[in-house]
C-alpha positions in Angstrom: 7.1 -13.2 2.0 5.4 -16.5 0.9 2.3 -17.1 0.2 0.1 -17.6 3.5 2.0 -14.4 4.6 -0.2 -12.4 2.2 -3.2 -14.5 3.5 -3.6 -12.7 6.9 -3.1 -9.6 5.6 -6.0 -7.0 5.1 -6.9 -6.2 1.2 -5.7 -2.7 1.9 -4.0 -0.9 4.2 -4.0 2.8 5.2 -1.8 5.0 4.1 0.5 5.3 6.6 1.0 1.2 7.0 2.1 1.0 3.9 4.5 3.9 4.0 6.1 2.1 6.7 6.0 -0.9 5.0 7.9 0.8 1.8 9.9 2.8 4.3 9.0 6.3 2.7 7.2 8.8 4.5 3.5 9.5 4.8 3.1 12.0 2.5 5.4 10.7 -0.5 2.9 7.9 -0.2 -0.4 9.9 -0.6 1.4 11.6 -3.9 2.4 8.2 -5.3 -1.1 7.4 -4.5 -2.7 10.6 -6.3 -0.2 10.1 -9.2 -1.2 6.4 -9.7 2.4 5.1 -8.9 0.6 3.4 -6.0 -2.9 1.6 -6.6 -5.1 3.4 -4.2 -8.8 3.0 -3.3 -11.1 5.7 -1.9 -13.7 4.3 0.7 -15.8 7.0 3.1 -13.5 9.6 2.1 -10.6 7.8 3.1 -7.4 6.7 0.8 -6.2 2.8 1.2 -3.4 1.3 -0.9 -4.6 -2.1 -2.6 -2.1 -4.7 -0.2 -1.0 -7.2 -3.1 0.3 -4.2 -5.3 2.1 -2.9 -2.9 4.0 -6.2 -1.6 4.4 -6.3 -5.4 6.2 -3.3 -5.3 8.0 -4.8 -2.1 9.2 -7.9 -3.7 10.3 -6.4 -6.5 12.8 -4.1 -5.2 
């Protein structure tokens, strides 16, 4: 994924985007998130992964 690719992306993504996007299920995602493994945010009660750190993650692999 270059660079501009990352550009029109949202900052975060729910939970469940980025599971698919890892290709793990939903709720491995929400324990990598409460462990840490995943960089998570909290906004109105509601868990979103931080997009860059996960297509980090991605790229990586």
């Amino acid at each position: 994924m270059n660079h501009t690719d990352r550009a029109t992306l949202p900052l975060l993504l729910e939970v469940t985007a980025a599971a698919r996007l890892l290709g793990i299920s939903r709720s491995a995602a929400y324990r990598a998130a409460n462990s840490g493994e995943l960089p998570s945010r909290r906004l109105g009660g509601r868990v979103y992964l931080v997009t860059a750190k996960v297509l980090d993650l991605v790229e990586e692999a």
